[in-house]
C-alpha positions in Angstrom: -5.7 -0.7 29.0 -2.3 -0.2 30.8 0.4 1.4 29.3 2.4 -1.5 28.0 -0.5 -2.1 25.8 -1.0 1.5 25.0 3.0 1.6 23.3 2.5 -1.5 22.0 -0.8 -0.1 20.1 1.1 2.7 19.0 4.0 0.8 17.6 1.7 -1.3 15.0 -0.7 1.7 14.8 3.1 3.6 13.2 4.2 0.9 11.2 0.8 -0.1 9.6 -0.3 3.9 9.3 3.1 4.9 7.8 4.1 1.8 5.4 3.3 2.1 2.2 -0.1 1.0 1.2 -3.4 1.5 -1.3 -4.5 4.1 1.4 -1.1 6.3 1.1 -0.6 5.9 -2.5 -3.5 6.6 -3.2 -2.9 9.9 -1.2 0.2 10.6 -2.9 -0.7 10.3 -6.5 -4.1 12.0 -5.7 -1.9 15.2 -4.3 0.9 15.0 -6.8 -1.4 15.1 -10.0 -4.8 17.4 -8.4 -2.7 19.4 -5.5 -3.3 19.0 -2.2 -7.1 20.6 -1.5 -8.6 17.8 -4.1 -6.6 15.2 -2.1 -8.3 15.7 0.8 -11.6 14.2 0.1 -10.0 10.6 0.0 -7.4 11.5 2.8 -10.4 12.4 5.2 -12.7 9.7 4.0 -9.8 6.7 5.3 -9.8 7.4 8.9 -14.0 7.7 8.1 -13.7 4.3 6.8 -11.2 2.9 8.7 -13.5 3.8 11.9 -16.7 1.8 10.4 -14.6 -1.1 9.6 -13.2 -1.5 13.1 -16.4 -0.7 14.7 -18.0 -3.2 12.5 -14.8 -5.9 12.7 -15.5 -5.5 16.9 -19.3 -5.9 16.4 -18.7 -9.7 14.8 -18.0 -8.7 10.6 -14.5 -10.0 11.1 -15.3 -13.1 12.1 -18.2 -14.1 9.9 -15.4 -13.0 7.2 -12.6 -15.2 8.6 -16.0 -18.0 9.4 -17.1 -17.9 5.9 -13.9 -18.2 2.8 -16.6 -17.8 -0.1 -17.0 -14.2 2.1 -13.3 -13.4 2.3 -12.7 -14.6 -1.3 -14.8 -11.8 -2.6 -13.1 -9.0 -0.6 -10.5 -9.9 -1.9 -11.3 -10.3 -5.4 -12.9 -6.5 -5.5 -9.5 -5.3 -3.3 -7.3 -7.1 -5.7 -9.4 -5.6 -9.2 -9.9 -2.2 -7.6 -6.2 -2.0 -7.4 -5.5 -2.9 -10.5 -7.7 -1.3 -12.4 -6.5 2.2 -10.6 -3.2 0.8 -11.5 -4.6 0.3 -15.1 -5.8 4.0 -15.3 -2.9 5.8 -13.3 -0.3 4.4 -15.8 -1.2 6.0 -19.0 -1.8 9.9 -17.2 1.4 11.9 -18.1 -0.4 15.2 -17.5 -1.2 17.2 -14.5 -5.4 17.2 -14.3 -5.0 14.0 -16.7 -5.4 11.9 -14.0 -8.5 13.9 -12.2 -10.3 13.2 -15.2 -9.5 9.2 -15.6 -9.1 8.6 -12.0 -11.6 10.1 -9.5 -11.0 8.7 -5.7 -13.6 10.8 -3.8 -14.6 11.0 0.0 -17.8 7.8 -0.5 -15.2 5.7 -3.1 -12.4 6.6 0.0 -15.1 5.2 2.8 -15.9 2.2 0.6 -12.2 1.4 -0.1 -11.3 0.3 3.4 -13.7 -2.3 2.8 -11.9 -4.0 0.3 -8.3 -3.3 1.6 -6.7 -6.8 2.9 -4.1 -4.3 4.6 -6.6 -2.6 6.2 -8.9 -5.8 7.4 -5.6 -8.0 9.1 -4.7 -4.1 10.9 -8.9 -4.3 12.3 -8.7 -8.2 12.9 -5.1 -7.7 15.1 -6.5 -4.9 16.9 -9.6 -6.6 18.1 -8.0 -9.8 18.3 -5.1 -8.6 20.4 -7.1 -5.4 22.5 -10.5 -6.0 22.1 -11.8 -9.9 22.2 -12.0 -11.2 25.6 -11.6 -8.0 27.7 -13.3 -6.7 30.3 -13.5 -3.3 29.7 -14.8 -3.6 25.7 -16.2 -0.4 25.0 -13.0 1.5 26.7 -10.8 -0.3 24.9 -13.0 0.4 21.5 -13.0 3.9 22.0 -9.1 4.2 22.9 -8.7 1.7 19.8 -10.9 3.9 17.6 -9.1 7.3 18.5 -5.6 6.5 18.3 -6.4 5.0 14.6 -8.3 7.9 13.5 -5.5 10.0 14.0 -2.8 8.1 12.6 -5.3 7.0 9.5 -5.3 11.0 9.1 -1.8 11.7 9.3 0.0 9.3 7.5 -1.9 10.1 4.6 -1.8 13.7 4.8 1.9 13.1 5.1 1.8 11.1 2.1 -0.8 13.9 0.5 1.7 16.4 1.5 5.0 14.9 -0.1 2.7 14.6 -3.2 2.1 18.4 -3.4 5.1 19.1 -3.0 6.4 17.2 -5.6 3.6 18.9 -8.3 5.4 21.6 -9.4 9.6 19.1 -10.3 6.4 16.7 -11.9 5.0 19.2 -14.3 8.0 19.2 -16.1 8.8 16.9 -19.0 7.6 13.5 -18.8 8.0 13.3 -15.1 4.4 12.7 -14.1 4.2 10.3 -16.3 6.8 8.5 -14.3 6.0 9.3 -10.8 2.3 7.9 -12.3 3.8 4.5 -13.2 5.4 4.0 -10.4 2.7 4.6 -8.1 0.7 2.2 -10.4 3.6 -0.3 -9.7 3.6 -0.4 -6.4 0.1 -0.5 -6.5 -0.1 -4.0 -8.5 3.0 -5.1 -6.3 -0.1 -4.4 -3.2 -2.4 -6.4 -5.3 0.0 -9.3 -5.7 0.9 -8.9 -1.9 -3.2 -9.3 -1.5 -3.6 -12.7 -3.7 -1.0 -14.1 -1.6 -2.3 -13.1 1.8 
């Protein structure tokens, strides 16, 4: 891989890491209502996740899912009603420890999520499409493809985690978290609209 690949890897790895998505709300709402130690289950089990489904996407899954609609229809069917239904559950919690209770995301739920994230399967399709499928040096490139997107699977949603903690403490007060809950939810349906279109 020469290095005009390498910066172009790292450009989409940034903005497809960083950009708001189930992974990093997720993170955020997990953080703002639990703290940050009980986030970190579900921010170490994405880049776990994240790792399978590339390694699996390389090995032939992604295109037996792109081969077969009836296959790709029901990824996106459980993506789409996972979504909503943490949507469902995040938007009535106004209490911090409220939403441990109704809404437990934890490391095998985190693994199993990347499975059923449309953001997440386009990022593994483009990466193999574009750095891995009809390249010489396959296993190089899967191992350089692999690393770089383990770490920024990690740190964008520790960053996200991390802004959630932080905000903890300004959400305890009045009916904040209720809001900050709400909105999360929102922008998790707006991700599940964004999925039945896609």
């Amino acid at each position: 891989m020469n290095w005009q690949e390498f910066t172009a890897l790292l450009v989409l790895a940034t903005a497809m890491s960083f950009s708001p998505g189930p992974n990093t709300t997720l993170s955020t709402t997990l953080a703002a209502n639990g703290g940050l130690r009980r986030a970190m289950r579900f921010v170490c089990a994405v880049p776990v996740g994240w790792s399978l489904l590339l390694l699996l996407t390389a090995a032939g899954l992604g295109t037996l899912i792109e081969a077969v609609p009836m296959l790709r229809l029901v990824v996106k069917t459980l993506g789409i009603g996972y979504l909503v239904w943490l949507a469902l559950k995040l938007s009535r919690s106004g209490r911090l420890g409220q939403t441990d209770a109704s809404v437990q995301v934890g490391f095998w739920q985190g693994v199993g999520l990347q499975f059923v994230n449309i953001k997440a399967w386009l990022l593994a399709l483009t990466l193999v499409a574009g750095w891995i499928a009809g390249k010489g040096d396959t296993m190089h490139r899967t191992a350089v493809l692999l690393a770089v997107m383990v770490v920024f699977a990690f740190a964008s949603n520790f960053a996200y985690a991390a802004v959630g903690a932080l905000l903890r403490a300004w959400l305890a007060e009045g009916r904040r978290l209720l809001w900050f809950n709400r909105l999360m939810a929102a922008i998790l349906l707006l991700t599940a609209a964004w999925m039945v279109k896609a």
